[in-house]
C-alpha positions, 0 to 999 in steps of 0.5 A, a space after each residue: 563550358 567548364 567543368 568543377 568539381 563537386 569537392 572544389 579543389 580542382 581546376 576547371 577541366 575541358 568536356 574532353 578532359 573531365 570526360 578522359 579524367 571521370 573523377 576530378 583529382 580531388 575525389 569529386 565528381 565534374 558538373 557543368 560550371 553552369 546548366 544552360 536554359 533548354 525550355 525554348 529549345 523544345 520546341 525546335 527538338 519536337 520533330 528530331 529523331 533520337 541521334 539528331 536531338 543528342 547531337 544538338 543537346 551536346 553541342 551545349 555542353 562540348 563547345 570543342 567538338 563541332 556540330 557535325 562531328 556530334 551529329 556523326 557521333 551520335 548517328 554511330 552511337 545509336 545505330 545499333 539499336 534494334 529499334 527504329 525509334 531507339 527509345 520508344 514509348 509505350 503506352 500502357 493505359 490512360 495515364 501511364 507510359 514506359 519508356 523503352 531504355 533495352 533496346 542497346 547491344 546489351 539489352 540495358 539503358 546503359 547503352 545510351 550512355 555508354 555506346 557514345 562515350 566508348 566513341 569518345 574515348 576512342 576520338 580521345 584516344 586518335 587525337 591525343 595519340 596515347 592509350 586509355 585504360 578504362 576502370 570501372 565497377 558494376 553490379 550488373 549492367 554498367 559492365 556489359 554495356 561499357 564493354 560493349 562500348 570499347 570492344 575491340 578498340 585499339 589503343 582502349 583496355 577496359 577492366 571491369 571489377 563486379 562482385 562474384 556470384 552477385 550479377 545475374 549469369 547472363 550479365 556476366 556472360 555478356 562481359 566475360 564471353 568476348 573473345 576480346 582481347 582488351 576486355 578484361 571482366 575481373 570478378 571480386 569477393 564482396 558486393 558492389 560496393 566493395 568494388 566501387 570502393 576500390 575503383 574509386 580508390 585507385 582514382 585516388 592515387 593521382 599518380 598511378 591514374 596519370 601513369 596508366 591513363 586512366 579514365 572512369 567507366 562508371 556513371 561518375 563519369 559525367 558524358 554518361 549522366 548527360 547523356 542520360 538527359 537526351 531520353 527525358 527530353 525525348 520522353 517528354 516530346 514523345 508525350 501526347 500534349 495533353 498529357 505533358 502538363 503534369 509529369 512524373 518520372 518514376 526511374 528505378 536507380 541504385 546508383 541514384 545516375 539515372 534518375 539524376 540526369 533527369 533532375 538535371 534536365 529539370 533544372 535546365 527547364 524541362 517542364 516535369 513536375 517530379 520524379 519517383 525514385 524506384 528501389 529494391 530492399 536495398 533502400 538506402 535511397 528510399 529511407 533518404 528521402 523518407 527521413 532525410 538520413 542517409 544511412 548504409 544498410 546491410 546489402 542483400 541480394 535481390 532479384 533485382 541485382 543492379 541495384 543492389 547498392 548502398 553507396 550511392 555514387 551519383 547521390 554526391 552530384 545532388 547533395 552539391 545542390 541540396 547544400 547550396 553549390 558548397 564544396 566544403 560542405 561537400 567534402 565534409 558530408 562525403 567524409 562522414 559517409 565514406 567513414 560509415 556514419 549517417 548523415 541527416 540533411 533538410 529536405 523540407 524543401 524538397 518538392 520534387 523527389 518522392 519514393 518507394 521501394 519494393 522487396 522481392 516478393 513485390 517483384 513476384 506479384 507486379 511482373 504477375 499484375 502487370 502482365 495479366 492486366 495489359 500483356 506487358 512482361 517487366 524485367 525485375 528493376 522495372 516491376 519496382 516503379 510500378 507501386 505507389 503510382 502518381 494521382 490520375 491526374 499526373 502522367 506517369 512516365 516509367 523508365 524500363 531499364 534492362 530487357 526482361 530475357 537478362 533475368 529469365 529465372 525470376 520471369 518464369 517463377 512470376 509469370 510461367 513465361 520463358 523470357 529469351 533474347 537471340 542475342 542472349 542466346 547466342 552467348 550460353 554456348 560461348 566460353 567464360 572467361 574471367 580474370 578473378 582477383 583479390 577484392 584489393 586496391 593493390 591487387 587490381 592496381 598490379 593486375 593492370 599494370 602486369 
């Protein structure tokens, strides 16, 4: 299995060497040279437990690792999920169940991708025998999670840049409270995208990423996107049988990362019918697939602050596919949209993709609705899949993304209820510490190499 570039100028990489790169050279993102056929396969995956179905869906993809070392991988990965089942699934009525995705160290389903690739990393790091420095951007919670995927590994230094004052206080607290020596949690004026921006930046200077060894955290990183894959597959074999013959996903996303992975495992011939993308007032994914336009708007903060987002990382992966695999007309599109300017692209189509987006007040009013019709407390980026709900004849599977004790204050305006997690708990007595920097790709470059 090789890994290309979205942009097509750069040579074919390895699954170890596109996963320790993150950003081809070229600026574009890896994708597997082909997608392999799963639809037999299911079957056989019915009755595995949550390591043992990732163990067997990487070995498709990472050929040079062996069978056994993917299954001890794994096994370590997700061993420190407070859930036996690791990604349990609910059922919340007749036709609609949420997929529990909070059950990581932080809380937030960027564990299940982050958690094994912070395990590769440090294999990387043991075979190759050179230092790793891990760069990566958040507005939430990427952050914490890749923290918590290198913590106190040797020969790894992780730098997390995320705009100051826009995260939630406890996911801050979770990057910047530690006491690791190799984490460095780096707060920056602006919003996300000003410290994706960088991020990306700093990848693009080939020279400098070769000198520090730099390898990308964010979901651009495509170990993070395919392990993503292994909870759909594992949702839908979860499902009742009667209930699998016509279903949709409805995936709150900012980084448009998570409800990719499961388009990918579509396309690999998981039986779904389609997928809902769920977004805040920072919509610039809804008014996509609206309209067709992709178009920056202003950002505003949101009660849901991991997506509060307007450049789309992840979005590149889907635009190769929607242009027909054309990585010239990739370049030219990303171009256009990192210069600022809208672009309009067919989606006629396009039948598997719908959306909908829900402003803070919404937000409000669903975690209020939902908890007293079924008892069920919704963190704020789940609250906005619950609009716009599939016919009764569809089954809708919502992916709940983060524990709602990570954004207490909202919790208690909509329902009166105190949201609380132990772990959480732990960390308000802890002390902060932070690395503020100017919001500067020179700034950060020389903060990693002082």
């Amino acid at each position: 299995m090789q890994y290309i570039s979205t942009r097509g100028q750069t040579e074919p990489h390895t699954f170890s060497a596109a996963v320790e790169a993150g950003l081809a050279p070229d600026q574009g993102l890896f994708l597997p040279s082909a997608l392999p056929d799963i639809s037999q396969k299911l079957s056989q995956w019915a009755n595995l437990s949550y390591p043992e179905l990732a163990a067997e869906f990487f070995q498709m993809f990472a050929p040079e690792i062996s069978p056994d070392e993917w299954r001890k991988l794994t096994a370590a990965a997700y061993s420190k999920f407070d859930d036996p089942l690791v990604a349990p699934l609910k059922k919340l009525s007749n036709r609609t169940f949420v997929l529990e995705l909070f059950h990581g160290p932080t809380l937030a389903f960027k564990d299940f991708a982050l958690q094994l690739l912070g395990l590769l990393y440090k294999r990387q790091v043991e075979h190759s025998g050179k230092k790793l420095t891990v760069l990566g951007a958040t507005s939430g919670d990427t952050g914490s999670a890749a923290i918590h995927g290198c913590l106190g590994q040797d020969g790894i230094r992780i730098f997390i840049l995320y705009p100051a004052g826009r995260v939630a206080p406890l996911q801050e607290r979770q990057m910047a409270c530690t006491g690791a020596a190799n984490v460095y949690a780096i707060p920056v004026p602006g919003v996300f995208d000003d410290a994706q921006r960088i991020v990306k930046d700093i990848f693009g200077d080939t020279k400098f990423a070769s000198q520090t060894n730099l390898s990308a955290v964010n979901s651009i990183n495509i170990a993070r996107v395919l392990a993503q894959c292994v909870y759909y597959i594992w949702a839908w074999l979860r499902l009742p049988e009667a209930a699998r013959d016509k279903v949709e996903f409805v995936v709150p996303t900012g980084n448009f990362g998570n409800v990719l992975a499961g388009w990918l495992a579509r396309r690999m011939g998981l039986p779904v019918s389609g997928f809902r993308v769920a977004t805040n007032h920072n919509d610039i994914l809804h008014r996509f697939f609206s309209t067709g336009t992709y178009s920056a708007g202003v950002l505003r903060p949101s009660h849901a602050p991991s997506m509060d987002i307007q450049a789309a990382s992840n979005f590149e992966r889907y635009l190769y596919y929607l242009v027909g695999e054309n990585p010239a007309r990739v370049r030219d599109l990303m171009a256009e949209i990192k210069a600022g300017r809208s672009v309009s692209l067919d989606l006629s189509r396009e039948t598997v993709f719908r959306s909908s987006a829900m402003d803070n007040h919404g937000i409000e009013e669903t975690i209020s609705r939902v908890y007293h019709d079924t008892g069920y407390v919704l963190d704020p980026h789940t609250a906005t899949a619950f609009s716009s709900m599939a016919p009764s004849d569809t089954t809708s599977v919502v992916l709940s993304t983060a524990h709602p004790a990570k954004f207490p204050d909202v919790i208690y305006k909509a329902i009166g209820l105190e949201a609380t997690h132990p772990s959480l708990e732990a960390l308000k007595a802890l002390p902060l510490q932070t690395y503020p920097q100017e919001a500067s790709v020179e700034a950060i470059k020389a903060f990693i190499t002082r």
